[in-house]
C-alpha positions as CSV (number, residue, x, y, z in Angstrom):
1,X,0.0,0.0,0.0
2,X,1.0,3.1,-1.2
3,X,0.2,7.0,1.2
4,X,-0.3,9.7,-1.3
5,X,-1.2,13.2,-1.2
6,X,-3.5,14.7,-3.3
7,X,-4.3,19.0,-3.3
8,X,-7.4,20.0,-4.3
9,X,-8.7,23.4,-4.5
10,X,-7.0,24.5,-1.2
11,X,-7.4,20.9,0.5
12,X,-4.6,18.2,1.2
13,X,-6.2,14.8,1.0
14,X,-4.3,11.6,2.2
15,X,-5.3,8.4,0.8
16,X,-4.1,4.5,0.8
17,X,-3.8,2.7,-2.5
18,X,-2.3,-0.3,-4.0
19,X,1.1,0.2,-5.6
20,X,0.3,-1.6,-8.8
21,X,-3.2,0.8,-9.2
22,X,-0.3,3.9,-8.1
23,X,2.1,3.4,-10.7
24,X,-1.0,3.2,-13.1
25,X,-2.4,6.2,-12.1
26,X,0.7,8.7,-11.2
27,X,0.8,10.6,-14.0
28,X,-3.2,12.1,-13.6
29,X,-2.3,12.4,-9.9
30,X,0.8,14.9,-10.4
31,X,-1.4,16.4,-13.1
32,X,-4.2,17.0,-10.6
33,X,-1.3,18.1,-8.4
34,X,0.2,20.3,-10.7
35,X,-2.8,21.9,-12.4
36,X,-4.0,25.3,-12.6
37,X,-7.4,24.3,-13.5
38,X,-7.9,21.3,-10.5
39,X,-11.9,21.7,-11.1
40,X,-11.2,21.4,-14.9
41,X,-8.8,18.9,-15.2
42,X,-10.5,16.6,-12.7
43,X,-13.0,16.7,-15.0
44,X,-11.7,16.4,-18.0
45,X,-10.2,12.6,-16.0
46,X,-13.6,11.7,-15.0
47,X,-15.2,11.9,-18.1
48,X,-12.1,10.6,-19.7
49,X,-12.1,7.3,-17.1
50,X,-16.0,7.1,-18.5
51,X,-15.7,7.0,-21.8
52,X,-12.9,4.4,-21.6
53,X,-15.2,2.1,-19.8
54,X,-18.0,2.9,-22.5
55,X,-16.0,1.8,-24.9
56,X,-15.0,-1.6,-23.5
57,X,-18.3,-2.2,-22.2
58,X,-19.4,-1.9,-25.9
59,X,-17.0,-4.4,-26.9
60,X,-17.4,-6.7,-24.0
61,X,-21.5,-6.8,-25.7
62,X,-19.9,-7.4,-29.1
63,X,-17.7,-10.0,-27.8
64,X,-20.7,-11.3,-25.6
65,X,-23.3,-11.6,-28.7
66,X,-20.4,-13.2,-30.6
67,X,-19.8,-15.7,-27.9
68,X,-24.3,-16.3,-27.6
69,X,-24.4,-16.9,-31.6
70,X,-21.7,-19.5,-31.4
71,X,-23.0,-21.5,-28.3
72,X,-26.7,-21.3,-30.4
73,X,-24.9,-23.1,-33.1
């Protein structure tokens, strides 16, 4: 487990996550940390984060359907 530090808009925020999760993550985190924008930016990672899992649930029901019309073969 991995103690981080996060500012936000005038606010420190401690929080506990896995290293593996950190190291995947890092990069938004010294962006949020970093920004000038925090409000925007966190934003702009939330919606970012959403349309990523869109986009594989989408393709998860392709893959599904694909997976229904073989084993109704």
């Amino acid at each position: 487990m991995k103690k981080i530090k996060i500012y936000l808009i005038g606010q420190k925020f401690e929080i506990e996550i896995e290293d593996e999760f950190y190291e995947y993550i890092k990069d938004d985190i010294q962006k949020l940390n970093n920004s000038q924008n925090q409000i925007k930016d966190l934003l702009n990672l939330i919606l970012d984060s959403k349309y990523n899992l869109y986009e594989n649930e989408q393709q998860l029901f392709v893959l599904l359907n694909k997976i229904g019309r073989i084993t109704n073969e």
